[in-house]
VEXDREN-2710 file (C-alpha; in Angstrom, 1 decimal):
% VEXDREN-2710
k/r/px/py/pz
1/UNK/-1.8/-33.1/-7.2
2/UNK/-1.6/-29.2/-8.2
3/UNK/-3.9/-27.5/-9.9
4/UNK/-1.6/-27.3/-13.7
5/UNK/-2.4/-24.2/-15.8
6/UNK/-1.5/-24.0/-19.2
7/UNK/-2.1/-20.3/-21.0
8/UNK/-3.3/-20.2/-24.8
9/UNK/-0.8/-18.2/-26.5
10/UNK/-3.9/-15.5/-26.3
11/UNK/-3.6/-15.7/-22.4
12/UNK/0.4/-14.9/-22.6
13/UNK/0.6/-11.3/-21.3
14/UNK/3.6/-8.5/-22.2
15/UNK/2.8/-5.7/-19.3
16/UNK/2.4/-5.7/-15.4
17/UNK/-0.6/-4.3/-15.2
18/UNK/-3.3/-3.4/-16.9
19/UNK/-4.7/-7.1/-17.7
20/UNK/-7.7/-9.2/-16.4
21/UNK/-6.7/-12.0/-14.3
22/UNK/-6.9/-15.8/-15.8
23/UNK/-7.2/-17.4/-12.7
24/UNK/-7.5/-16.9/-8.9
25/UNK/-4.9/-18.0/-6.4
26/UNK/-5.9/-18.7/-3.1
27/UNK/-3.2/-18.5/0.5
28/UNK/-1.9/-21.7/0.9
29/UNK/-3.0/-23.3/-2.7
30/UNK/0.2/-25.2/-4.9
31/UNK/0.0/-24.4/-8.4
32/UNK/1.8/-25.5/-11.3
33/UNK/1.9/-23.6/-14.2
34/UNK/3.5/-23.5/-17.5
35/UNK/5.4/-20.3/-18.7
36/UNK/7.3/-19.7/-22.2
37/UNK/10.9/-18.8/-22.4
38/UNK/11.5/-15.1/-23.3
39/UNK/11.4/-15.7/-26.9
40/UNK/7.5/-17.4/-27.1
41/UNK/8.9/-20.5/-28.1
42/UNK/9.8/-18.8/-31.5
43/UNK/13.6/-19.9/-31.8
44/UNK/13.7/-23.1/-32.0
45/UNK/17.1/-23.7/-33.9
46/UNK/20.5/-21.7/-34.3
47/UNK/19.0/-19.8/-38.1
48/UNK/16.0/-18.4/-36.3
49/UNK/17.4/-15.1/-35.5
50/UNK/15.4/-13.3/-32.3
51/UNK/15.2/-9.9/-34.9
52/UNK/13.3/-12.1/-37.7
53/UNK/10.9/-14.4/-36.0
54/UNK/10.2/-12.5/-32.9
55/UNK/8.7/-9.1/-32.8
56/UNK/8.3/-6.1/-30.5
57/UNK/6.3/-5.9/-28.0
58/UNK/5.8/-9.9/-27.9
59/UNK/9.0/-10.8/-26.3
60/UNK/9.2/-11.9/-22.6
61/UNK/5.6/-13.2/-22.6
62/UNK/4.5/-13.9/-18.6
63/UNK/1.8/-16.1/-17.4
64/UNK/-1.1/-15.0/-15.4
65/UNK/-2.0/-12.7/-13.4
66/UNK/-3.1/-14.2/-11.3
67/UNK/-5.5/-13.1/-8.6
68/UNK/-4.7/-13.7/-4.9
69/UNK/-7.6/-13.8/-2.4
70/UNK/-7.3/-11.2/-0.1
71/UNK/-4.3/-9.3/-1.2
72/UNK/-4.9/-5.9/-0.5
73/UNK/-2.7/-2.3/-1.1
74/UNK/-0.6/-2.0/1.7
75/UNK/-0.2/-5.7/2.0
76/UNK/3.0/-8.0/1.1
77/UNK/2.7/-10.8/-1.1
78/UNK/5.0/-13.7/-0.3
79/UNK/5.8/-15.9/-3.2
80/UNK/7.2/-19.7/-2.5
81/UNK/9.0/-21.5/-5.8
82/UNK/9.0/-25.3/-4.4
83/UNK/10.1/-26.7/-7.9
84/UNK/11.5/-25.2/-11.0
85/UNK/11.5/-27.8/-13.7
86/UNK/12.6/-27.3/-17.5
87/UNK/9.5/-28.2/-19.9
88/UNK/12.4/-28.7/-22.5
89/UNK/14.9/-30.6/-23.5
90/UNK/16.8/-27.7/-24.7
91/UNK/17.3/-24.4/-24.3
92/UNK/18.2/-21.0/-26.5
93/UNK/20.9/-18.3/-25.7
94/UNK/22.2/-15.6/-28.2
95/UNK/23.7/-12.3/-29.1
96/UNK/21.0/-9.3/-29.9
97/UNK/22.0/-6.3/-31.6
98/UNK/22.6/-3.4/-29.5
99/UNK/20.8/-5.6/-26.4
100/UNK/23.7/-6.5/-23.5
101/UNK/26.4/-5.3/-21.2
102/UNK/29.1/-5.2/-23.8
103/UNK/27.4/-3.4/-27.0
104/UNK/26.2/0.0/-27.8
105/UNK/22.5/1.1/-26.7
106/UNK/20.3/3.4/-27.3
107/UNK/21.5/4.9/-23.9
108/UNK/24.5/4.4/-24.8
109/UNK/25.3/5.4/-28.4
110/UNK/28.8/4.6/-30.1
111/UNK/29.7/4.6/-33.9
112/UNK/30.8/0.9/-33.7
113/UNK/28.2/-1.6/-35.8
114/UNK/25.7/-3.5/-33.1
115/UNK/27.1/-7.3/-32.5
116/UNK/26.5/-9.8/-34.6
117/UNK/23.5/-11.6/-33.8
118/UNK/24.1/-15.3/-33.0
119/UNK/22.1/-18.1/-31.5
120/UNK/23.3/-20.8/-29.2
121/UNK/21.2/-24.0/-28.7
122/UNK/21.7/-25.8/-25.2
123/UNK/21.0/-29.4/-24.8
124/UNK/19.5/-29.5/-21.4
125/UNK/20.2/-33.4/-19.3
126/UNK/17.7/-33.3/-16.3
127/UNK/18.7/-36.7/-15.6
128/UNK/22.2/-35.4/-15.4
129/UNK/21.6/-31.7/-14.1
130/UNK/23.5/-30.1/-16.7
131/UNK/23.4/-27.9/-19.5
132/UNK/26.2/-28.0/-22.7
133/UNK/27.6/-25.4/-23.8
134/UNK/28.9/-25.6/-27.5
135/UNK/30.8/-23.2/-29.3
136/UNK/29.6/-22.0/-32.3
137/UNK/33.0/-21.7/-34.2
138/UNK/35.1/-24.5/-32.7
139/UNK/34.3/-27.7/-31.3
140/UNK/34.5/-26.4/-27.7
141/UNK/31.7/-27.8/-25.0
142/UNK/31.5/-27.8/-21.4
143/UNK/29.0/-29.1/-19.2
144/UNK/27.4/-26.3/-16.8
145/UNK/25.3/-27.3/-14.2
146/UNK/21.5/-27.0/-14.4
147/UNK/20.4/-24.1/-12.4
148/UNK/16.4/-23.6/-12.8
149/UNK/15.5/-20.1/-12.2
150/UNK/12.7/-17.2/-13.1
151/UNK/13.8/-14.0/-14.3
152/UNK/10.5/-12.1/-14.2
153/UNK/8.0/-12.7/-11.5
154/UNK/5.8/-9.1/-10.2
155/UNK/2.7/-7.9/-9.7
156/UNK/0.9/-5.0/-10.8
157/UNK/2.4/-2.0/-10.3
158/UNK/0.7/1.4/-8.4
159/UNK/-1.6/4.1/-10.1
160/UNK/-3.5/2.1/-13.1
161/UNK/0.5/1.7/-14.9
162/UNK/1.2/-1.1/-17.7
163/UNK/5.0/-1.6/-17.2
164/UNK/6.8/-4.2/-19.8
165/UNK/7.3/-7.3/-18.6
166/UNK/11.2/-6.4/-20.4
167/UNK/12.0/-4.0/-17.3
168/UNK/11.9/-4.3/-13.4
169/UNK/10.9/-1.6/-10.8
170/UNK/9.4/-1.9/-7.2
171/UNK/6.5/-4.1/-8.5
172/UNK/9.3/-7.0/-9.3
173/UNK/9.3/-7.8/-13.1
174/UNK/12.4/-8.6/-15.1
175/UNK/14.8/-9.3/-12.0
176/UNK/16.9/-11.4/-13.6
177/UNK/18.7/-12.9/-10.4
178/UNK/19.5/-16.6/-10.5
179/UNK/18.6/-16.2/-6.6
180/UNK/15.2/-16.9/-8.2
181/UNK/15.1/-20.7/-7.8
182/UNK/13.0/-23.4/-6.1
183/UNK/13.6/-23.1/-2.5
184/UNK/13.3/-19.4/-2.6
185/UNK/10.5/-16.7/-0.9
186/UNK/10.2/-13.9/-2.9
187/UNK/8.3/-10.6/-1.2
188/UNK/6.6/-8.4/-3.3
189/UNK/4.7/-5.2/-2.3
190/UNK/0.8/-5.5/-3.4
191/UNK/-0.7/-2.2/-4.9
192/UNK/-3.9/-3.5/-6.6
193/UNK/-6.5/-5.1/-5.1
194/UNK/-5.5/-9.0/-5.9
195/UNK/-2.0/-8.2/-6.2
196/UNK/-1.9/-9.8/-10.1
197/UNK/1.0/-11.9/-10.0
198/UNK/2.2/-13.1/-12.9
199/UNK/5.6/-14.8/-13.8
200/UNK/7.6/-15.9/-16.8
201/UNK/11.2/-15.8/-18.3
202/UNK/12.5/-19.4/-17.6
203/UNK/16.0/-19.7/-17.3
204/UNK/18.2/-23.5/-17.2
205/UNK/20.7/-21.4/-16.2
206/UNK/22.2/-17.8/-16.1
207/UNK/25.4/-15.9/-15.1
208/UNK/25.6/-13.1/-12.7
209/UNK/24.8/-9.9/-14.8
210/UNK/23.5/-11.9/-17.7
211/UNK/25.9/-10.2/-19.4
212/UNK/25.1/-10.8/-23.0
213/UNK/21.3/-10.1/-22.1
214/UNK/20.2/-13.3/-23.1
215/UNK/20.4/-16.5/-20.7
216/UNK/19.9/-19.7/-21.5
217/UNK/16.0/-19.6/-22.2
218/UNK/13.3/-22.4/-21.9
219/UNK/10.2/-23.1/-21.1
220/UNK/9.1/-24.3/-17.6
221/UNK/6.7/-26.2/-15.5
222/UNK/6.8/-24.3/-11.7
223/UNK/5.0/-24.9/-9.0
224/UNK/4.2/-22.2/-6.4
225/UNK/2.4/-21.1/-2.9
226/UNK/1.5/-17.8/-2.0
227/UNK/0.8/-16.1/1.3
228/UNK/-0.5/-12.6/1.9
229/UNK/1.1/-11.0/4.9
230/UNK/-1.7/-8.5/6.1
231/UNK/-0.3/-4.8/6.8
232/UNK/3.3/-5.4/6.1
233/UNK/5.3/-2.6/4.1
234/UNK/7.6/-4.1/1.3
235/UNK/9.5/-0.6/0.1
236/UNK/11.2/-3.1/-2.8
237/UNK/11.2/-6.7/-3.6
238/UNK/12.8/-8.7/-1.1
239/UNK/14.6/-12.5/-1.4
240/UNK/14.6/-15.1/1.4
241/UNK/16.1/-18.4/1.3
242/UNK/17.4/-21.2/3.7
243/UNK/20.4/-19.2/5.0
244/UNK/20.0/-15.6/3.6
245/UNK/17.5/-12.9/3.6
246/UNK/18.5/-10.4/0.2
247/UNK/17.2/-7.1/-0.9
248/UNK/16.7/-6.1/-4.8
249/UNK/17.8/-2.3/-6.0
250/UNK/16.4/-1.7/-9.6
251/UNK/17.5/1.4/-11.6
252/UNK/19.9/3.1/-13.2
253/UNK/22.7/4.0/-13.3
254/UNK/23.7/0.4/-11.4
255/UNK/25.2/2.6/-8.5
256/UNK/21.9/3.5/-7.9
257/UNK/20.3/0.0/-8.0
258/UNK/23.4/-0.9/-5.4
259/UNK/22.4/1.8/-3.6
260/UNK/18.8/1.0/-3.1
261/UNK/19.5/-3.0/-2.2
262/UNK/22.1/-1.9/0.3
263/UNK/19.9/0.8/2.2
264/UNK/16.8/-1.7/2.2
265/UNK/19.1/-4.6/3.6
266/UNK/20.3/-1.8/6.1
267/UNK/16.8/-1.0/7.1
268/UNK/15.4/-4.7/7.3
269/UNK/18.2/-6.0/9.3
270/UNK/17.5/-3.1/11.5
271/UNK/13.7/-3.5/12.0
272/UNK/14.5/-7.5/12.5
273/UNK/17.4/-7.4/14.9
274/UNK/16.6/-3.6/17.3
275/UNK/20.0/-2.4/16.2
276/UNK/20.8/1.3/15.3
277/UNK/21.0/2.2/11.9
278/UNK/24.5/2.8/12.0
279/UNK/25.1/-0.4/13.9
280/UNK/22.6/-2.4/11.3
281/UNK/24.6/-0.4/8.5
282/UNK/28.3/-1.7/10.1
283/UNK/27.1/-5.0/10.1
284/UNK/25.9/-5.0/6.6
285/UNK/28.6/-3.6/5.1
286/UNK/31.7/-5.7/7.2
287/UNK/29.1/-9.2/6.5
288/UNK/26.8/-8.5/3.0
289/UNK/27.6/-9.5/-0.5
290/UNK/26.0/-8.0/-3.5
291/UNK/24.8/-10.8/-5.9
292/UNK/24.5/-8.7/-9.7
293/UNK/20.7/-9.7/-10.8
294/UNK/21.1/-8.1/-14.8
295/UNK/23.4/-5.4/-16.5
296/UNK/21.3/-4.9/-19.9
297/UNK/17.7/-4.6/-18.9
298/UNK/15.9/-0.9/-19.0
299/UNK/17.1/-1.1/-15.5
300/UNK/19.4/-2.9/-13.6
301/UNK/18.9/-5.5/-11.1
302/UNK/21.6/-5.3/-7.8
303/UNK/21.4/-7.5/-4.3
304/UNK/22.8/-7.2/-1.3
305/UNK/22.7/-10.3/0.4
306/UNK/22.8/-11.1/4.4
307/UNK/23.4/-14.4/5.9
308/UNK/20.5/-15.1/8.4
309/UNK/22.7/-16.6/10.8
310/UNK/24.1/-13.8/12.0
311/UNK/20.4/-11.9/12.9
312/UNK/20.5/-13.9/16.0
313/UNK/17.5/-16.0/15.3
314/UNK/15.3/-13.0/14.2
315/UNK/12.4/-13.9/12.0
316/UNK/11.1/-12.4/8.8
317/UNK/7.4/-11.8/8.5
318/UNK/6.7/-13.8/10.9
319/UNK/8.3/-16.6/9.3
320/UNK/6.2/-16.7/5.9
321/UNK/9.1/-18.7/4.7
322/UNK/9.3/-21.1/6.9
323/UNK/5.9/-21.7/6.8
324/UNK/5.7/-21.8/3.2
325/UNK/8.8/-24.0/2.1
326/UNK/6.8/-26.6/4.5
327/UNK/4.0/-26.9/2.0
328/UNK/4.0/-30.3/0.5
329/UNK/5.1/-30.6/-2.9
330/UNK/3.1/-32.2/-5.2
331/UNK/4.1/-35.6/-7.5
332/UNK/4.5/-34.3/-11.0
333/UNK/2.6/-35.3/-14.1
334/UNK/4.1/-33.3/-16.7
335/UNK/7.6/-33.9/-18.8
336/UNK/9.6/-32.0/-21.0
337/UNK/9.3/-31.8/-24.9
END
């Protein structure tokens, strides 16, 4: 059975850095842990506005860090999700004024009023593996399917900085990719001694782009592995799963996050297969995709994706993934509420 951490609401934390760890996390350990949904639990039904029972900074509330033995600066830490499981029966979406893709910002200022603000309850059917969808002014629904995810996970980030767990930069953070699901090695660069991983941001489901900036939130029960790949540069977080390896750009303008994912998915398929750049760079662009991660955080999220089967058998640190998705996973004691 794994270890099953459960943070007092004093415990939750708001930055990447700057925190004491709650626990340490060993190579090779399974842990379960419990995280909140973006909203701390705090909307509950379709009157609780986010704007009147939430409040800034206490939104996106992570659990950990956690300290990993032996994690060094310089190092990569590989993360392995082996199961993703709602700790809910339902989950919350909504509208936020001037929060999403398709509102005024402060960024970008118009004259038009901010969008209503709305909340959407989801009934979540584990049993099923769906999630409903009802509209709020008709009596539209549509079962989606249930697509467990993150949408932050990171570390701390380099020179003493305290980053909001709202945003995403090399150190992870708010990623906001549903390529963040069980099944799925994420690589982070480590810049503290310890690493201080710490994760949050449960999603049932969510859209490429999370366009309205809010996806369908709950809490979770995940359990993960860790392994500390000694000496291995990580320029920006990095995605591997059963068939593709993916690189993450964050920034903005989202050219610029496109831009980042592409040239490190250029260089890594490089390094892994002995091919020129230019060659490594053909074969990316004729053969990549580019997954959106999020359009409304402080910056963007962009992937470009390669399917491993065409690297010719070439390996990824060493095979961490391989390795790790082998970890036995353990029998589950907890439920959803």
């Amino acid at each position: 059975m794994s270890d099953i951490y459960v943070p007092k609401p004093a415990e939750l934390g708001y930055t990447f850095g700057g925190r004491e760890p709650v626990r340490d996390l060993g190579p090779g350990e399974v842990r379960t842990v419990y995280t909140e949904d973006c909203f701390g639990g705090a909307v509950k039904t379709i009157d609780d506005l986010p704007t009147r029972v939430c409040q800034m900074p206490y939104l996106n509330p992570v659990t950990g860090p956690f300290y990993i033995d032996g994690a060094e600066p310089g190092d990569t830490l590989a993360v392995h999700f082996l199961d993703i499981t709602p700790a809910r029966d339902w989950g919350v979406s909504s509208t936020f004024p001037h929060f999403g893709a398709l509102t005024s910002t402060h960024t970008t200022a118009t004259l038009q009023p901010p969008l209503d603000e709305q909340v959407w309850m989801y009934p979540i059917d584990a049993a099923a593996g769906t999630v409903r969808f009802q509209a709020r002014e008709s009596d539209h629904t549509v079962d989606l399917p249930l697509e467990p995810m993150h949408g932050t996970v990171g570390v701390a980030p380099a020179g003493w900085q305290a980053i909001s767990t709202i945003t995403c930069d090399v150190h992870g953070g708010n990623l906001d990719t549903p390529e963040l699901r069980a099944g799925t090695t994420l690589y982070l660069p480590v810049f503290v001694h310890g690493a201080m991983l710490a994760l949050g941001d449960g999603h049932a489901r969510q859209g490429q782009g999370e366009v309205s900036g809010v996806a369908v939130e709950t809490a979770m029960h995940t359990t993960i592995t860790v392994e500390v790949i000694k000496g291995a540069s990580t320029p920006t977080p990095r995605l591997e799963t059963s068939d593709g390896l993916l690189s993450i750009g964050c920034a903005r303008p989202l050219e610029d996050a496109f831009r980042i994912s592409q040239h490190d998915l250029v260089q890594w398929v490089s390094e892994l297969t002995g091919l020129a750049t230019l060659d490594a760079y053909q074969l990316v662009a004729q053969a990549g995709t580019a997954p959106v991660g999020n359009v409304c955080d402080p910056n963007y999220t962009m992937l470009a994706r390669m399917p491993k089967a065409l690297l010719r058998g070439a390996a990824a640190y060493e095979g961490a993934h391989e390795r790790l998705r082998a970890t036995p996973r353990p029998v589950s004691e907890v439920g959803v509420r």
